[in-house]
N, C-alpha and C positions, 0 to 999 in steps of 0.2 A: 825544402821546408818540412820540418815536421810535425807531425800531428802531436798535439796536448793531448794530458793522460786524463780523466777525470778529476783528479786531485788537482795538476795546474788549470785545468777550467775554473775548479769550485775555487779555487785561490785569488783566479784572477777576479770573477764575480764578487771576492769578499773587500779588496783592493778597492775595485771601482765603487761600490755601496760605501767605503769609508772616503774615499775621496769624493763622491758627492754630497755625504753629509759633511764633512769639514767644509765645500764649496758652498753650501747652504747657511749653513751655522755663520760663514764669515760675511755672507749677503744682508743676511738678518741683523745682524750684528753692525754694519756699515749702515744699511737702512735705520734703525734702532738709535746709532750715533747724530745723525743727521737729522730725522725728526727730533728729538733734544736740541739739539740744537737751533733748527729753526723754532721752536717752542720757547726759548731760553731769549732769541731776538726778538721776539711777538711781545714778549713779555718786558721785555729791556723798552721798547717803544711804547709801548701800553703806561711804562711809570713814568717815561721821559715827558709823555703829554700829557700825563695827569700834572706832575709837575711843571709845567706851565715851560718848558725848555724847547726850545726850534729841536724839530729833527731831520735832518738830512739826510740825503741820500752818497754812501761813496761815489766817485766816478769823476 
């Protein structure tokens, strides 16, 4: 095995820093979808029983 120069250290450190923030960015981004969404059914249920409509459950 041989040893990294400086240069592929700092490469590999700059590597892993963008690959954690893309793994962040897409966490946020999935969480972000989701809350919408369950926001989006709270909301959908909220007019169904204003509107006087049975709401059910899938299942």
């Amino acid at each position: 095995m041989r040893r990294l120069t400086s240069e592929e250290l700092n490469a590999r450190g700059k590597r892993n820093l963008a690959i954690a923030a893309a793994l962040v960015v897409f966490i946020v981004l999935v969480f972000g979808v989701t809350v919408l969404n369950l926001k989006r059914n709270f909301d959908a249920r909220a007019d169904a029983i204003a509107a006087g409509q049975p709401v059910g459950y899938a299942g």
